[in-house]
C-alpha positions, 0 to 999 in steps of 0.5 A: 512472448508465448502465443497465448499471452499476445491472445491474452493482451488482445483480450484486455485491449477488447475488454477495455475499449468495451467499457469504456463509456464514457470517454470523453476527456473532462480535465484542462491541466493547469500550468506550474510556476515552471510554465508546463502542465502541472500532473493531475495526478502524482502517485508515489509508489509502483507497487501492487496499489500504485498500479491499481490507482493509476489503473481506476483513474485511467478508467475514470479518464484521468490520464494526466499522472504519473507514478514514481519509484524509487525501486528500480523496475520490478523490484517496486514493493517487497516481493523481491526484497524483504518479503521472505516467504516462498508465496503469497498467503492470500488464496490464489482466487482472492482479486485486486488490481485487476480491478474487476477486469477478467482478462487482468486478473491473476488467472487468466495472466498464469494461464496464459503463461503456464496453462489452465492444468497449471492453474488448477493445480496451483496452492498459492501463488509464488512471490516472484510470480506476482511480482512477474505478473504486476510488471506484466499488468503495469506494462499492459495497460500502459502506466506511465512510470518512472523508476530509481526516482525517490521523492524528497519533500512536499510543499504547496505550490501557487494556484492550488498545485502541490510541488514534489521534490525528486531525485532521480540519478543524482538529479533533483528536480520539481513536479508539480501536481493538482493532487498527490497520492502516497501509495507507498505500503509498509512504510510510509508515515513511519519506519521499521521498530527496533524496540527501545530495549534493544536500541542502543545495539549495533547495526552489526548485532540487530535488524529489522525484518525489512533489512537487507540481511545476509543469511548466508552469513548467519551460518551456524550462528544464533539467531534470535527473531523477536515478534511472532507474527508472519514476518517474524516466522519467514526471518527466522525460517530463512535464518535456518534454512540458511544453516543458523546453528540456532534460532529462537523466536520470541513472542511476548504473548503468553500464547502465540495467536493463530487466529487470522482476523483478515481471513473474517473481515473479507466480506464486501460489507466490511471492506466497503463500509467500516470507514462509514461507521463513526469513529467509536466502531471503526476504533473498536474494530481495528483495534480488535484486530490490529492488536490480535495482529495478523496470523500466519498459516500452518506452512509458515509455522511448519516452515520453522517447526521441521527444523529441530534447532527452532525454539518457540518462547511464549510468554517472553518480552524482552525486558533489557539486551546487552552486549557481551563476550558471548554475543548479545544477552536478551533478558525475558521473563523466562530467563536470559538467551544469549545470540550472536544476531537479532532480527526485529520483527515488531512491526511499523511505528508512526513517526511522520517527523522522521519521513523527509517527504513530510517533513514541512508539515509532519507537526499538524497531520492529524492523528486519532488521538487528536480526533477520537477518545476511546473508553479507558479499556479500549485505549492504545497509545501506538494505534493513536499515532495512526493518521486520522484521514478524511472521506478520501483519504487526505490528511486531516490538519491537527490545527485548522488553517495552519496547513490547508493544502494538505488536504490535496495528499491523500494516503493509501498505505499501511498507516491508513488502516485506522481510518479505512480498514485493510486498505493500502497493503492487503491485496483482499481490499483492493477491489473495493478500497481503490474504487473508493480512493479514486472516487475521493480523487475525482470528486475533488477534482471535479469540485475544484473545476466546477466554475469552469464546469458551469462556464463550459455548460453555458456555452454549450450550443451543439445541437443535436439534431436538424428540423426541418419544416415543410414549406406551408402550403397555400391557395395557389397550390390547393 
């Protein structure tokens, strides 16, 4: 470790010991059927949120949780797997799970390691770098962390406790846990879409852009890439720099949108109060901009543009695929293409049947179809699948009464974005979503101890200080 780095961590320990008021411990833990302390907090997911949750509740003196990964360790979120672009597309100065804390942010770790000239001058910051740094900032601030470890099922427990199903190594065992936190990013209330078209083909022909795909054997082959957000484009940039003969990138937008909403709704106000307005301005808004999709930047479109075997089709969904001798025949508007592999990059559906993790009450989460009506022009049956979620991120129960508990597993994840806006997945809501999140966690907390709370208050009787009186004086001694 370079000297300025061991500096760096003596900075954090200052800087944190400094405001660290309160610290006075405020949980008893409760006991599980098992006979151990059940956690306070379980969060699943070592990712960039995951981190950044187990951080604001550690500042908020809960220090009693856990984080779950079924990754190995820094391999957590997608930066070193199915994230296929060189960098980060968010500005080098946009914060996160540092949490407002100087010494944690991004820049001072990249100074730290490779000087402030470097820094300076930085475009964006590299995938495997961030992925670097979250592991540096997980082991820094001491996150307790299990990796390789994959949640199965959530149920309810006795005494108010949720109990998780985990795997670890072969090994399942149960945790139990006051409250649980799905910190779980792209995926977690549904799976990857290969469009029905499309979906009758074989696992040889298609993939999605979260696959685990062998480039290099797409060499002098014909890749087509459907969807044409900034995924789409990192596919089919990979496919040509790995030496495909062609790729073909279909979007079915009769132009191909260019506009970044994420880049206008970067403002505190937005970021800390769409999940305040009623469900007529939160539905208009975010589905405004979930429909726009998110844009990609002019490096990501000239990443595929220098290759002159990229083709760019607007205006072409794909209406019917079949296999033939020649490879796989996508049927569009604009005529038929032919390619020997298909990379879907059509974005997530809710399917909370299909989580395993859900499965016991997939049937009565609440969606916004249950809970909001949009006008006729506003409608969109995809965003409706979308959770509707409490003030803290719980689940909501579609039919009361039926699953109560439920109200203790609080999401913070893609599919969260209906409800709070840019949230679980943007490093740009981090500083103000997780701040909310964990606000949610401590109160219900709190609440659920408040019996004991004012049990405590009553029998508190340390004084403060010590009076004494002098003795009073007399005629003797007058």
């Amino acid at each position: 470790m370079s000297e300025a780095l061991t500096e760096l961590e003596a900075d954090v320990r200052a800087d944190l010991a400094m405001i660290a008021h309160p610290g006075a411990a405020w949980l008893e833990p409760k006991t599980g059927p098992d006979g151990k302390p059940a956690l306070d907090v379980l969060i699943i997911g070592a990712g960039q949120s995951g981190i950044a949750i187990g951080f604001g509740l550690m500042r908020s003196r809960v220090s009693n949780i856990l984080l779950l990964d079924k990754a190995e360790e820094g391999k957590e979120g997608p930066w070193l797997t199915y994230a296929r672009m060189p960098t980060l597309r968010s500005p080098k100065d946009y914060t996160g799970p540092d949490l407002d804390i100087p010494s944690l942010t991004y820049q001072s770790w990249h100074e730290a390691r490779f000087g402030k000239e470097s820094w300076q001058q930085l475009g964006l910051i590299e995938r495997g770098r961030w992925a670097e740094y979250l592991l540096w900032l997980r082991r820094t601030i001491g996150l307790p962390v299990r990796n390789g470890c994959e949640l199965l099922e959530i149920a309810p427990a006795s005494d108010g406790l949720l109990a998780a199903r985990v795997k670890r190594a072969g090994e399942v065992e149960t945790l139990y846990a006051r409250k649980i936190v799905l910190a779980t990013g792209q995926e977690g209330m549904g799976g990857w879409m290969v469009p029905e078209q499309l979906a009758h083909l074989p696992p040889r022909s298609v993939a999605t852009v979260a696959d685990d795909i062998d480039f290099e054997g797409l060499r002098g082959k014909r890749v087509a890439v459907l969807g044409a957000g900034a995924s789409a484009f990192d596919n089919a940039a990979t496919a040509l720099e790995a030496g495909a003969a062609e790729v073909h990138l279909l979007c079915r937008r009769a132009q191909i949108q260019v506009i970044q909403p994420y880049r206008w709704l970067t403002f505190r106000g937005f970021l800390r109060h769409l999940s305040d307005l009623d469900d007529a301005w939160r539905w208009r808004f975010m589905r405004k901009i979930l429909e726009m999709r998110e844009g990609f930047p002019q490096p990501t479109y000239d990443r595929c543009a220098r290759h002159a075997n990229f083709t760019l089709h607007e205006a072409a969904p794909v209406e019917a695929a079949r296999e033939t001798g020649k490879g796989v025949e996508l049927q569009t508007p604009r005529g038929a293409i032919t390619a020997d592999f298909v990379i879907c990059g059509t974005g997530i559906d809710m399917n909370f049947a299909g989580r395993g993790e859900l499965s016991r009450f997939a049937g009565n989460i609440a969606t916004w179809a249950d809970r909001y009506q949009p006008p006729e022009d506003e409608r969109n049956e995809r965003l409706g699948r979308f959770p509707y979620l409490a003030d803290d991120y719980a689940f909501t129960e579609r039919v009361p009464g039926q699953t109560p508990w439920i109200s203790g597993i609080h999401l913070f994840a893609i599919a969260s974005t209906m409800s709070f806006g840019p949230s679980g997945s943007s490093i740009n809501a981090m500083t103000t979503a997780v701040p909310k999140l964990v606000h949610g966690l401590t109160r219900g907390l709190f609440r659920a101890d408040i019996a004991r709370h004012w049990a405590s208050f009553s029998a508190y009787d340390v004084p403060q200080a010590v009076v004494t009186r002098p003795a009073r004086r007399t005629e003797e001694t007058l």
